[in-house]
N, C-alpha and C positions, 0 to 999 in steps of 0.2 A: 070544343073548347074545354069541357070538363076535362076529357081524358087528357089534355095537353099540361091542364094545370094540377090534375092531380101528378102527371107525371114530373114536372115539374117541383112541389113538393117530395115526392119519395125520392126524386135527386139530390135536395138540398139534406134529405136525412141523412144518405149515402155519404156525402161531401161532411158532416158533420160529425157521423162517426167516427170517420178516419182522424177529423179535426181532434177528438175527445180523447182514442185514441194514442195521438201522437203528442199529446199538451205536455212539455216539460222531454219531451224526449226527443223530438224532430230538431236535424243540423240547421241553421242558421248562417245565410250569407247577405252581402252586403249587393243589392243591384247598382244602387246608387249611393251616397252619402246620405247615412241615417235611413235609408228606404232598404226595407228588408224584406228578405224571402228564403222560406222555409222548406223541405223536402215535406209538409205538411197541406201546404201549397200544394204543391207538384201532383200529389199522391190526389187532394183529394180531386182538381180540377181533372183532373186524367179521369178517376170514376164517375162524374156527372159527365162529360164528354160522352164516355162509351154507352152512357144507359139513354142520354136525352138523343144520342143520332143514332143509337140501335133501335130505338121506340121511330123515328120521323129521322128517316136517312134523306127525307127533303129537304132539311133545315141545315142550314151553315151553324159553326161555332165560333165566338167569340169571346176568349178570356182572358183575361188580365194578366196569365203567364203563357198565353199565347206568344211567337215571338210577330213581330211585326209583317211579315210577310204574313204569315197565317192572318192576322186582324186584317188587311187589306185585303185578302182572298177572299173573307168572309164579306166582306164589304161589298165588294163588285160582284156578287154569287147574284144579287137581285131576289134571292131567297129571302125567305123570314128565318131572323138569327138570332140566336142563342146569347146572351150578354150576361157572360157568367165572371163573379170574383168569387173564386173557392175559397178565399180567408180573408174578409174584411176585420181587418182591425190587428192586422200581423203584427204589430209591434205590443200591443196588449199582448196577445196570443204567446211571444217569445217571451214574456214578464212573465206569464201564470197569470195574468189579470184577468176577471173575467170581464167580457165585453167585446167580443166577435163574432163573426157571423157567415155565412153564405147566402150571397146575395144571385139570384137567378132571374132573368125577364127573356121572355122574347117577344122580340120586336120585326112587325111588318109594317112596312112604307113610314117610316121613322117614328112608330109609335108604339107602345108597349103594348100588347094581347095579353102576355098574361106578365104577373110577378108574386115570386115567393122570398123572404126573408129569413132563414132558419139563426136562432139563438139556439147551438146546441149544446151548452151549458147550462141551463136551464127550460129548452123541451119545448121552446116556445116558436110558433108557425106562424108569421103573417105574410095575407096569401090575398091577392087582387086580381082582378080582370075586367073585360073591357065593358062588361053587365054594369058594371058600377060598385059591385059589392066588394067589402074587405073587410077583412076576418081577424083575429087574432086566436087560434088554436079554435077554431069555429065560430066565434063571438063576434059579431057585429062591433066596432071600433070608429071613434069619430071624435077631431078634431077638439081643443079646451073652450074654443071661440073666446080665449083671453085679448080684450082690444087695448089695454092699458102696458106701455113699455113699462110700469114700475111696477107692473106687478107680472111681471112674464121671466118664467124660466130659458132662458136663449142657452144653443148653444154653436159653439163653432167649431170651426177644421182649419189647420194652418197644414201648409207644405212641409215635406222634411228639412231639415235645417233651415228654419227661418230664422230668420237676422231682426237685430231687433231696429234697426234702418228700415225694414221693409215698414210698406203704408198697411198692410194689417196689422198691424202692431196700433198704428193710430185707431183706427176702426175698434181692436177689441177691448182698447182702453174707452172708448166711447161708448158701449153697449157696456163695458163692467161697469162706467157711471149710471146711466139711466136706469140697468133692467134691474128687476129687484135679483136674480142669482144669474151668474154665468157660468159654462160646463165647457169643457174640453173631452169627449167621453173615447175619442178613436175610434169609432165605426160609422162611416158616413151613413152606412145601409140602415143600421141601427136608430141613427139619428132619427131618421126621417120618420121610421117608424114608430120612433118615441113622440113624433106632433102630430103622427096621424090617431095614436089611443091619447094625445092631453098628456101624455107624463113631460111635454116638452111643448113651446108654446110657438118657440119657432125657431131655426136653421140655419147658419151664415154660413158659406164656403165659398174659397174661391180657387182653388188648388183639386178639388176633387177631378177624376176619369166617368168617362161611362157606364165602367162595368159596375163603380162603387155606387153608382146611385139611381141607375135602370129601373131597380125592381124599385126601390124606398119612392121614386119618383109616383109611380102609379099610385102606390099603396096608400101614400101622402096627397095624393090629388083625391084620389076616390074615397077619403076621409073627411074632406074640405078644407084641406091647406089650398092657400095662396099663393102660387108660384111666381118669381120674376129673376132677369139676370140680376147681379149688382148693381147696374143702372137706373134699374127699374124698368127696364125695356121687356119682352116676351124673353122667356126659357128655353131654351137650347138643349137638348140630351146631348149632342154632339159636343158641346163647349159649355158642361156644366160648370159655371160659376155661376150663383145662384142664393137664392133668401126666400125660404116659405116658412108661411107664418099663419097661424090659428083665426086670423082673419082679417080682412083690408085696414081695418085702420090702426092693428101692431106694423102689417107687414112695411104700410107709410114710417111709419116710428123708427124701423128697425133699419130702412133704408137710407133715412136720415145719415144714422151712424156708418153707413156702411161705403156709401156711393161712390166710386172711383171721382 
């Protein structure tokens, strides 16, 4: 388990260099409306690839510029898979902004083993498994245990081009009432692991993918967030729309605002 997640971290360094790298210099295209993607992407997802299935050519890959055949392949392999995003928070990243990340987890029988977080902008590692421990560049990290929505830092994730018709819209006018601050930051992976050290009290998304919250997922559980869908029902890595929160009775609060 060690050596899977030390290797695991020295991927996310790899992935983050290139990111550091190519900031301000990497081409820019459009996948979708407003959802973008970088040859920074590209670059760095190709070198955690080669190093995490040249270490453990048992494991399948899964990444976010994976094209969909590949995610399927990797899926029905029955292997334990690799759930990589090489650049969370690509539209920061295309700004100059800082606030991105690579986010890494692998996962057997639908649950994370290990996950690492890299901010490589600032040098920072959080890194989890399935012992319970999680670290921040070695440091033991753990949840604000904020229970009051007015005095809780929330923050969210909205989909690219959101309309302001769509019912998030309702929800985040609801939680900028109640909480005492609201945050838009663009990196789900980041997020998470902003309420698993306290700098963030608890999480709303509903638009996020797997690869964007695999690793944050662990990292944020093994800190003592509270996980549930938007409904308040169990969490789903597979169909993460989701609210974790610094402890049961924000995460009630927050839910409040948020519930389909």
């Amino acid at each position: 388990m060690q050596s899977v997640l030390e290797s695991a971290c020295e991927a996310a360094r790899v992935g983050g260099k290139i990111l550091r790298e190519q900031l301000g210099k990497a081409a820019v295209r459009e996948k979708a409306p407003a959802d973008l993607v970088t040859d920074a992407d590209l670059a760095s997802q190709n070198a955690i690839e080669q190093l995490l299935l040249g270490r453990f050519p048992q494991h399948a890959f899964l990444g976010e510029e994976s094209t969909d055949e590949q995610r399927q392949q990797a899926l029905a392999s029955g292997k334990p898979v690799w759930v990589v995003d090489p650049l969370d928070g690509t539209a920061n990243f295309v700004h100059r902004l800082i606030g991105f990340s690579v986010s890494i987890a692998l996962i057997e029988n639908n649950r994370p083993r290990v996950a690492v977080v890299y901010d490589p902008m600032v040098d920072v590692m959080y890194a989890a498994d399935l012992t319970g421990q999680v670290t921040k560049n070695g440091k033991p990290i753990r949840v604000s245990g904020c229970t009051k929505i007015d005095r809780a830092m929330v923050c969210c994730s909205f989909r690219p081009g959101v309309s302001r018709q769509d019912p998030e819209i309702e929800y985040f006018l609801n939680l900028l009432e109640r909480s005492q601050s609201l945050r838009r930051l663009g990196s789900a992976a980041l997020n998470l692991c902003y309420v698993a050290e306290g700098c963030l009290d608890a999480y709303w998304a509903t638009s996020v993918k797997t690869w964007d919250i695999a690793a944050g997922y662990l990292i944020a559980k093994n800190a003592g967030a509270i996980f549930s869908n938007t409904r308040g029902g169990e969490f789903d890595l597979w169909n993460p729309n989701l609210v974790a929160s610094s402890s049961r009775e924000l995460q009630a609060a927050v839910l409040e605002c948020v519930k389909h």
